[in-house]
C-alpha positions as CSV (number, residue, x, y, z in Angstrom):
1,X,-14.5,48.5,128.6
2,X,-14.2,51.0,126.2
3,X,-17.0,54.1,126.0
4,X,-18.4,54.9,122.3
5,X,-20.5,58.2,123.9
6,X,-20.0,61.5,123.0
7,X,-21.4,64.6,125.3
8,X,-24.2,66.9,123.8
9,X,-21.7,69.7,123.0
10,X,-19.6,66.6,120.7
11,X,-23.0,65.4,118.7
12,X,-23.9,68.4,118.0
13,X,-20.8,70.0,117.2
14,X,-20.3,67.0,114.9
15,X,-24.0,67.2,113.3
16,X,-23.0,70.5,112.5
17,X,-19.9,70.0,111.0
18,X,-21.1,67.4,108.5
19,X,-23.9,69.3,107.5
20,X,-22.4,72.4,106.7
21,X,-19.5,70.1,105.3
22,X,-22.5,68.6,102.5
23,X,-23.9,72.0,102.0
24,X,-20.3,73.6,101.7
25,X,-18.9,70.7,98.6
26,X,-22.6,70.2,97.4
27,X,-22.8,66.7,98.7
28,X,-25.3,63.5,97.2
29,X,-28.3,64.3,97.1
30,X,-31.3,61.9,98.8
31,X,-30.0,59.1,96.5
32,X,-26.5,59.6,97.7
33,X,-25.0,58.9,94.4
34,X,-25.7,56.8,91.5
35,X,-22.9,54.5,92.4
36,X,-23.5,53.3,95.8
37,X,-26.7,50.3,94.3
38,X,-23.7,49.1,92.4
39,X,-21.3,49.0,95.4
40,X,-19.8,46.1,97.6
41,X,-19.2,47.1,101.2
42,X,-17.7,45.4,104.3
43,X,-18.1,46.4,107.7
44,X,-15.8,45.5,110.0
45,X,-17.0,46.2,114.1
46,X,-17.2,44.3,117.4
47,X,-20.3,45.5,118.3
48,X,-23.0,44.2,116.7
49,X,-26.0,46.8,117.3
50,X,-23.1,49.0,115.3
51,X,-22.9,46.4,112.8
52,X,-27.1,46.0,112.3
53,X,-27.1,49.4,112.4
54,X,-25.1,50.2,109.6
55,X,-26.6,47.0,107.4
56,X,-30.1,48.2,108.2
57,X,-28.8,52.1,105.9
58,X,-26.7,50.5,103.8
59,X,-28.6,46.8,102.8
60,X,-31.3,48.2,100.8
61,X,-29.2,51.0,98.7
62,X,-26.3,48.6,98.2
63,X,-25.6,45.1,95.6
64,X,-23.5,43.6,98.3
65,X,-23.4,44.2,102.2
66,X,-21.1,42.0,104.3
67,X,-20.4,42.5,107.8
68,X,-17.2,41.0,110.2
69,X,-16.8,40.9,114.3
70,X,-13.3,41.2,114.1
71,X,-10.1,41.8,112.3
72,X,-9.5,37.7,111.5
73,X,-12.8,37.7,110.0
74,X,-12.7,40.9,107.9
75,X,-8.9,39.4,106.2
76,X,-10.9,36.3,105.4
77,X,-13.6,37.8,103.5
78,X,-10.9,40.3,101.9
79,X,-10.0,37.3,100.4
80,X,-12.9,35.6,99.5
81,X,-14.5,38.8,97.4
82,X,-13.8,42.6,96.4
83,X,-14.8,45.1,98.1
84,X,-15.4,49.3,97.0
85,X,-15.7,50.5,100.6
86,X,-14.4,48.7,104.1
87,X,-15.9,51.0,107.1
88,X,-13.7,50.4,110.0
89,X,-14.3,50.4,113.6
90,X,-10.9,51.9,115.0
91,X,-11.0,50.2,118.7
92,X,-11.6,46.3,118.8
93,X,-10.0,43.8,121.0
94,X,-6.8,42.2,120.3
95,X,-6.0,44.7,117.3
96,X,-7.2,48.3,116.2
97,X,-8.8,49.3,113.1
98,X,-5.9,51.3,112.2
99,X,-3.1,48.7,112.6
100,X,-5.3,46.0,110.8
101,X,-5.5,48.7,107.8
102,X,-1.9,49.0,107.6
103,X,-1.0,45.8,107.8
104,X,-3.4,44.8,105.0
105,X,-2.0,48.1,103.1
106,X,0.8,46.0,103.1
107,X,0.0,42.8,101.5
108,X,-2.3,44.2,98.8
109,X,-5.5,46.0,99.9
110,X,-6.4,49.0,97.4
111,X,-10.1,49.3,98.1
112,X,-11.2,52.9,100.0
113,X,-11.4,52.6,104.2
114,X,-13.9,54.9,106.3
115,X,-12.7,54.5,109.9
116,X,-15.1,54.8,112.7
117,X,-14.1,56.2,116.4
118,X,-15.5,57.6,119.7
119,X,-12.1,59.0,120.0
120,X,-11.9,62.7,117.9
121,X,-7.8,63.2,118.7
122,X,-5.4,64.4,116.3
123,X,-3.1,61.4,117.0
124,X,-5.7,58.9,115.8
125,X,-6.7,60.9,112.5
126,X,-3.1,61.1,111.5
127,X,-2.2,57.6,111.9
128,X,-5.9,56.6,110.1
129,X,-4.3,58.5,107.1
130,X,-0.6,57.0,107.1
131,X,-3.0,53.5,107.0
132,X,-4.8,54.6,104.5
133,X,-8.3,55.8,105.3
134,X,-9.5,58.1,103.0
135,X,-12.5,59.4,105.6
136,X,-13.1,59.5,109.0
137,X,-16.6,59.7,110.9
138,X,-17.4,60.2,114.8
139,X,-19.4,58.2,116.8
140,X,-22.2,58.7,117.5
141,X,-23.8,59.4,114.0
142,X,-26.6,59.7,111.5
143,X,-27.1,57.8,109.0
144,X,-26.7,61.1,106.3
145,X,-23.2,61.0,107.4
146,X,-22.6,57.8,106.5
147,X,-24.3,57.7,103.5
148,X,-22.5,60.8,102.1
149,X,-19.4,59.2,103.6
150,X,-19.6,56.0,101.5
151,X,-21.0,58.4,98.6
152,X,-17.7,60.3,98.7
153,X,-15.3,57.4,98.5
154,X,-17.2,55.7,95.7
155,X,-17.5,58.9,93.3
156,X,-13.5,59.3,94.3
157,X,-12.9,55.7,93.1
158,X,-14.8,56.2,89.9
159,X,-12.7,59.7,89.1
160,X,-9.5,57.7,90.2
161,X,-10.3,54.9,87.6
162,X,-11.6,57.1,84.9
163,X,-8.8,59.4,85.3
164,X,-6.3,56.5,85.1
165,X,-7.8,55.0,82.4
166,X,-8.0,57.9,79.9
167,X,-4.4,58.6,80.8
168,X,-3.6,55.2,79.8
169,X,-5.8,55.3,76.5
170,X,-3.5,58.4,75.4
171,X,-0.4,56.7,76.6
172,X,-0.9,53.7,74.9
173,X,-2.5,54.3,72.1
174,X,-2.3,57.2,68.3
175,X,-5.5,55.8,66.9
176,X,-7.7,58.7,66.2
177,X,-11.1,58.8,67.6
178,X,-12.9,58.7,64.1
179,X,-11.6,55.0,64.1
180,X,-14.0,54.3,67.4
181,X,-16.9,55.5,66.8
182,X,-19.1,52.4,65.6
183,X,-19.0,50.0,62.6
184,X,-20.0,51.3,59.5
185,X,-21.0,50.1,55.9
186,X,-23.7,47.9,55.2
187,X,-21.2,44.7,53.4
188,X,-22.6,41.2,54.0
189,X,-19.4,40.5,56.4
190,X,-20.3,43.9,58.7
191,X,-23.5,42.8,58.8
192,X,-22.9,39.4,60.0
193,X,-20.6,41.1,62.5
194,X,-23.3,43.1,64.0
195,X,-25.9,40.2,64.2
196,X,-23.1,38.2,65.7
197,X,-22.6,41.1,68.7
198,X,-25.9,41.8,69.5
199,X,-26.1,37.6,70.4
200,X,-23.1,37.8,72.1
201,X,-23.0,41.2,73.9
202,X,-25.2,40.1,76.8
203,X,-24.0,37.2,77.9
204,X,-20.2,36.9,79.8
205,X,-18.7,34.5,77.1
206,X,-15.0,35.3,76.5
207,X,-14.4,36.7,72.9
208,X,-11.5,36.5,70.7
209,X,-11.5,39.5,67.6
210,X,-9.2,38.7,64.7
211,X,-7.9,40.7,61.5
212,X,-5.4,42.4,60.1
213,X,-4.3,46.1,61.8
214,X,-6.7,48.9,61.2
215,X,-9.7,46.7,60.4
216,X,-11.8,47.8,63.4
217,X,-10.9,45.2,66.1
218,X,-11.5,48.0,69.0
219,X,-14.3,49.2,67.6
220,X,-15.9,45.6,67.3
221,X,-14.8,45.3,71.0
222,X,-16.3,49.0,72.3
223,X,-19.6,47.8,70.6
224,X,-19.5,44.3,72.5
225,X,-19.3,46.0,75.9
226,X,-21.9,48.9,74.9
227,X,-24.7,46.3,74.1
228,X,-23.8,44.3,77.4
229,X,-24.9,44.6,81.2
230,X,-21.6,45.7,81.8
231,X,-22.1,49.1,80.2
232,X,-22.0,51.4,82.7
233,X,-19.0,49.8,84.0
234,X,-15.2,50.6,82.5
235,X,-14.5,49.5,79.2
236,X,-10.4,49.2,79.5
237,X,-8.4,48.9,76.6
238,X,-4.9,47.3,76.5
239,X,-2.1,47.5,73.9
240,X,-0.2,44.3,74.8
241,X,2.3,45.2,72.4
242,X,2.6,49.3,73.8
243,X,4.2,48.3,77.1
244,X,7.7,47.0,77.7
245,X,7.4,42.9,78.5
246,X,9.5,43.9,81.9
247,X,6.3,46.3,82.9
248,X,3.4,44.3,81.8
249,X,2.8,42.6,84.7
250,X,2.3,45.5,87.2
251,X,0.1,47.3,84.5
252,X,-2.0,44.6,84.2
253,X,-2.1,43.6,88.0
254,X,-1.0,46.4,90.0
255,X,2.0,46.9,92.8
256,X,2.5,47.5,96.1
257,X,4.8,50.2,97.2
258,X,8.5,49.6,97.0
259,X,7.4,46.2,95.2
260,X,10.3,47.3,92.4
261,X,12.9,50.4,92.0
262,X,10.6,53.1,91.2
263,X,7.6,52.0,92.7
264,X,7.3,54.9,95.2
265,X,3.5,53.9,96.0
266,X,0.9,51.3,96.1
267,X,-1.3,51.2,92.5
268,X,-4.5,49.2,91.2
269,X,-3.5,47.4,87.9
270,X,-5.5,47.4,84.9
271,X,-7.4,44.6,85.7
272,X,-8.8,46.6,88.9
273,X,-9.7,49.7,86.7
274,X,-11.4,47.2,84.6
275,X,-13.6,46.0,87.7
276,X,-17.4,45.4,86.7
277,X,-17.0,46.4,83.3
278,X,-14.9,44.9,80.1
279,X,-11.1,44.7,79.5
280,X,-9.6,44.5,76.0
281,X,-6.6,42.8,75.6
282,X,-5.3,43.9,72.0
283,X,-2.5,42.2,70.2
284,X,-2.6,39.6,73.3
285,X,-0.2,37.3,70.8
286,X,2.7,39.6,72.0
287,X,2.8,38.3,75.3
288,X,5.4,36.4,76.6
289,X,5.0,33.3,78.0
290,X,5.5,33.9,81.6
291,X,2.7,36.8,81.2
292,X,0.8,34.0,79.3
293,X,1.0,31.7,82.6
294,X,-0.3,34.8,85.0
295,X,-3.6,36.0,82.0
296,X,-4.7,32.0,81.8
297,X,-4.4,31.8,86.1
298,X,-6.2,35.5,86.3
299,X,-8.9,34.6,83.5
300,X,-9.7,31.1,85.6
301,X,-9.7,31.6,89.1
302,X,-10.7,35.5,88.5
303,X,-8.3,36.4,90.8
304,X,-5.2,38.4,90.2
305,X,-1.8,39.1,92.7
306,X,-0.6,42.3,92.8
307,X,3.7,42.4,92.1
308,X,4.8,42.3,95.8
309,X,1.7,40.9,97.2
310,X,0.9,38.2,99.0
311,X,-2.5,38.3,98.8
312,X,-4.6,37.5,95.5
313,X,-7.4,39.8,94.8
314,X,-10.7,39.2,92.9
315,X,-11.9,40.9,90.0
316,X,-15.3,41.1,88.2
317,X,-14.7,41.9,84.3
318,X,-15.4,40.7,81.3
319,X,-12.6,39.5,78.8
320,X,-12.2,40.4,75.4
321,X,-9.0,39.6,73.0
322,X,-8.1,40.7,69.9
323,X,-5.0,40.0,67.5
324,X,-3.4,40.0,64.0
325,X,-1.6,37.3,64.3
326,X,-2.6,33.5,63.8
327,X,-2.7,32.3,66.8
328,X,-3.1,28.6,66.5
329,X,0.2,29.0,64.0
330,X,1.8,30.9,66.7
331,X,0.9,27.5,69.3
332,X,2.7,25.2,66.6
333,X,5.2,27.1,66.7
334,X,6.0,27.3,70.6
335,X,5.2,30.8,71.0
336,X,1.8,31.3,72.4
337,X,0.7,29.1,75.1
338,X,-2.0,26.0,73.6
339,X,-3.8,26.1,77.1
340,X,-4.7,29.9,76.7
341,X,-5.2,30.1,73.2
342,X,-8.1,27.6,73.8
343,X,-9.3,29.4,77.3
344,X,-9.8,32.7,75.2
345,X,-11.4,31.2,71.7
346,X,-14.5,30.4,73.5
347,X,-16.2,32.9,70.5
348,X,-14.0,34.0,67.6
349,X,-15.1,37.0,65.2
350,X,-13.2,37.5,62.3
351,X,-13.1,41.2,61.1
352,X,-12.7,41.5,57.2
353,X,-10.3,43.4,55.5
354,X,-10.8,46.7,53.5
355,X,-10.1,45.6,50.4
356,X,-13.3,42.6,51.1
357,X,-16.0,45.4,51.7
358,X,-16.6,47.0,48.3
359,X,-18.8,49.9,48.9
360,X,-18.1,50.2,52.7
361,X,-15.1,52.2,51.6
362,X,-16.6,54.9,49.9
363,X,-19.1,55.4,53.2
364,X,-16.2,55.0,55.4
365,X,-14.1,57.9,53.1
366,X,-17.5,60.0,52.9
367,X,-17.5,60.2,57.0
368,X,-14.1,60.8,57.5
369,X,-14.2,63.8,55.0
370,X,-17.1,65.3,56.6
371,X,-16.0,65.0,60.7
372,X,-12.2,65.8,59.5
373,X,-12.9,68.8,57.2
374,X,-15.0,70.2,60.2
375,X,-12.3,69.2,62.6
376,X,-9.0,70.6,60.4
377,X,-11.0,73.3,59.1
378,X,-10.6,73.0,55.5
379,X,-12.9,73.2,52.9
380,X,-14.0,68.7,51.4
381,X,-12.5,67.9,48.5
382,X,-14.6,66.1,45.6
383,X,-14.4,62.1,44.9
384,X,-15.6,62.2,41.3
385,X,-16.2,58.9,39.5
386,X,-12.6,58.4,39.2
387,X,-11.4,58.8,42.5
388,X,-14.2,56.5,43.7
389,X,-12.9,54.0,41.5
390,X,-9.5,54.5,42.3
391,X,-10.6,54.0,46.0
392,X,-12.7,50.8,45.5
393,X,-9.5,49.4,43.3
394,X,-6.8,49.8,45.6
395,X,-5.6,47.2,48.1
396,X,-5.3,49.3,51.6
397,X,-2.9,46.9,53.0
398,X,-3.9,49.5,56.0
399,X,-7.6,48.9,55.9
400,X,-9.4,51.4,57.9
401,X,-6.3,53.6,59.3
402,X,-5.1,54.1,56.2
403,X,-8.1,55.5,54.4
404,X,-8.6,57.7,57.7
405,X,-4.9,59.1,56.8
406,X,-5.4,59.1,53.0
407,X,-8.5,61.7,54.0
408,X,-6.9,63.7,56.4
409,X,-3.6,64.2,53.5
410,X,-6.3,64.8,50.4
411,X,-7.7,68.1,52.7
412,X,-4.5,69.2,53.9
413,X,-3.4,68.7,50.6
414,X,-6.1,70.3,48.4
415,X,-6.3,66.7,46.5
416,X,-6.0,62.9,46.5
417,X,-2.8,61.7,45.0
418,X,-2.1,60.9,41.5
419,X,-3.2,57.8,41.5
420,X,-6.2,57.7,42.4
421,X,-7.2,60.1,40.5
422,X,-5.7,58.2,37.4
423,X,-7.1,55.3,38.4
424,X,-3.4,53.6,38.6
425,X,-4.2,51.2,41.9
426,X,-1.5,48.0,42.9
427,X,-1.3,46.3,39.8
428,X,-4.1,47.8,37.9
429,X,-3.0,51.1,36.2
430,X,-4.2,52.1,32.9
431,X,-1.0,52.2,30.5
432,X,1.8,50.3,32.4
433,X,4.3,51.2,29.2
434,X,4.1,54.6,30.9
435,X,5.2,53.6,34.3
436,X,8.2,55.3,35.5
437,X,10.7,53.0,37.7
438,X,9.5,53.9,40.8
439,X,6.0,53.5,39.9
440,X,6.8,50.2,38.9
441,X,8.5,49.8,41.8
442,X,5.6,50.8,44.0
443,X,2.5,48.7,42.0
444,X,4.9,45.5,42.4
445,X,5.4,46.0,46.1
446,X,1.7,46.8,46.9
447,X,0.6,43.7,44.5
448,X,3.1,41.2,46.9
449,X,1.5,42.9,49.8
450,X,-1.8,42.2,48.2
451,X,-0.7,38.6,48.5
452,X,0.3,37.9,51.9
453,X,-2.6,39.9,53.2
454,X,-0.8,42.7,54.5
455,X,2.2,41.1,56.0
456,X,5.0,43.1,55.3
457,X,7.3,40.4,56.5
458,X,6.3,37.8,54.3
459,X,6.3,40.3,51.5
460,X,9.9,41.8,52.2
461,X,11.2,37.6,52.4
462,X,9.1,36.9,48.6
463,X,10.6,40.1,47.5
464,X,13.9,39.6,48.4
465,X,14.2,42.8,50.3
466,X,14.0,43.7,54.0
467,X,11.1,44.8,56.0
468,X,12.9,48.2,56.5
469,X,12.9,48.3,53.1
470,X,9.0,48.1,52.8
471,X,8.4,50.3,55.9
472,X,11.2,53.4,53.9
473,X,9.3,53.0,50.9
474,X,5.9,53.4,52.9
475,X,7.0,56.4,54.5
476,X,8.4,57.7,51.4
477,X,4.9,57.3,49.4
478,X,3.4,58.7,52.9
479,X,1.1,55.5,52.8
């Protein structure tokens, strides 16, 4: 029979210690953090006054309290749901806390572990943190300790997620924050856009985003999750065509340690950063089809597998998709699985080009002159009547991203370029008898691109040229 008492000296040495421990790091307050009414917890003891105990502090400040008797039962719920916080009991018949821990370490098991013990030896705390317990309280205690205990973990796991996901943002991604902010202009396509989020923002319906690069797809997506019940939660966005096809899988579903060469520890995937909140999936058509296979099962069942694990875990997250390709041409054509395409186009928006806006442009080129003059430190430079109309005229086969970098050149520069301030746009400039060559050269190619919507492919094959072709002269004009 095992003894769970301490002596007098023990309580109040421990009291002690975790009081001066929450004044000492400036602990939660009374609320114990804002996190812990949004958190999922499992307790896992033999006892059950421990057990009522611990449901009685925790019930009425939590979303989701379960409790287990023993090991079996805690694996079986582990299963069943996701939990942010597990609080161990570390002596139980037939297996301890800690050995339970490591084995489930083992087959996937990423959420934070408080380990309770009578037992205050150095043996036991070391092998708690091999297992992978990130706190450790003695028994007896109050219920301040575990409250800050459970406060701790939970503001640890949203720093570890936030941290991971800004780090992936700046991995993944060059757009510049200008292009995030919201969706501006006041066109009769943006403003069916924004009547069409604010129905669909609340509710968990699956969206698909469409349109050609740099129309605003992420920033349709950002506003989506902003307006939902979800925003408080991670908004996670993914650059399915940024990461190498053989990584894609363990950034989106996470690994267990020594799962693949390099793989020197155990790590939560996207889809777990994403947890309670939203995850973007752009350019989704450049999956391959095996990753196809693993989305469609994750987006179904909810439930995702970790590379090397043999246990699948759930997630809570909303799904949102965005690409510029055609997708149902891409099904005809073998490459993009039928089954998914139809799983993810429960609601489709369609973002507009540019060049479809009209006066949209001009706001969008008034705000990036303002926040980039401020941010470069450069005086604005005018848009008389010409320039305006140059910039209504042309055909920004780069929609938003380009008129964001034809700003930032015009202030570094002093200037816009000579054509728009002569008004000599694609295929309309004023006297083409006095087009050099290369001018020429350039209104042809930006006219073709005019015609196949931006697809420099499809231009470079009716051109008879090759897309490196296209992409030199692009870098040439500094377009």
């Amino acid at each position: 029979m095992r003894s769970t008492a301490m002596d007098a000296p023990e309580m109040a040495a421990a009291a002690s210690v975790s009081q001066s421990e929450n004044r000492a790091q400036g602990g939660p307050g009374p609320e114990f953090g804002p996190w812990l009414e949004k958190a999922s917890i499992l307790i896992v003891d033999d006892e059950p006054g421990m057990r009522n105990f611990l449901v009685r502090i925790l019930g009425p400040r939590a979303k989701r309290v379960e409790e287990a008797a023993d090991c079996e039962e805690a694996t079986k719920l582990l299963d069943q749901h996701h939990f942010d916080v597990v609080i161990l009991d570390n002596i139980m018949p037939g297996k301890s806390g800690v050995e339970w821990l490591t084995e489930q370490r083992e087959v996937g098991f990423f959420s934070d572990a408080i380990l309770m013990t009578a037992f205050a030896d150095l043996d036991t705390a070391i092998k708690a943190l091999r297992a992978g317990a990130v706190d450790f309280v003695l028994k007896p205690f109050r219920s301040n300790q575990i409250l800050n205990a459970v406060a701790r973990c939970l503001d640890r796991m949203r720093l570890r997620r936030e941290n991971y996901v800004l780090r992936h943002e700046l991995r993944s991604t060059s757009d510049h924050v200008l292009l995030r902010d919201k969706l501006i202009g006041y066109s009769a396509q943006i403003q069916e856009i924004r009547e069409t989020i604010s129905r669909v923002a609340p509710l968990p319906t699956t969206i698909l985003i469409s349109g050609e690069s740099g129309t605003g797809k992420e920033v349709t997506a950002r506003s989506l999750h902003a307006l939902s019940d979800r925003a408080e939660k991670p908004f996670v966005p993914v650059n399915c065509a940024a990461i190498p096809s053989e990584m894609i899988e363990a950034e989106l579903f996470g690994h267990l340690k020594g799962a693949f060469t390099g793989a020197m520890a155990a790590r939560d995937g996207l889809f777990m950063h994403a947890q309670g909140g939203t995850l973007f999936l752009d350019e989704v058509g450049e999956l391959s089809l095996a990753t196809q296979s693993k989305l469609l099962r994750a987006i179904e069942s909810r439930r995702i597998r970790p590379v090397g694990s043999e246990r699948e875990a759930p997630v809570d997250l909303r799904f949102v998709f965005a690409t510029n390709a055609n997708l149902e041409a891409e099904v005809e054509a073998g490459r993009f699985r039928a089954d998914l395409f139809y799983r993810i186009n429960v609601m489709h928006i369609a973002m507009p080009p540019l060049r479809d806006r009209g006066d949209d442009i001009l706001e969008l080129a008034g705000l990036f002159m303002t926040k980039l003059s401020k941010q470069l430190g450069v005086p604005q430079v005018t848009m008389d009547g010409a320039v305006r109309a140059g910039l209504t005229r042309y055909a920004w086969p780069g929609n938003v991203r380009e008129l964001r970098n034809l700003i930032e050149r015009t202030l570094i520069l002093g200037r816009f370029p000579p054509e728009f301030r002569e008004e000599k746009i694609g295929g309309e400039a004023q006297n083409d008898q006095d087009e050099t060559l290369d001018e020429m050269e350039r209104r042809h190619i930006l006219a073709m691109l005019h015609k196949t919507d931006g697809n420099r492919n499809e231009a470079a094959r009716r051109l008879g040229i090759s897309r490196k072709t296209i992409d030199r002269k692009f870098a040439d004009w500094a377009v």
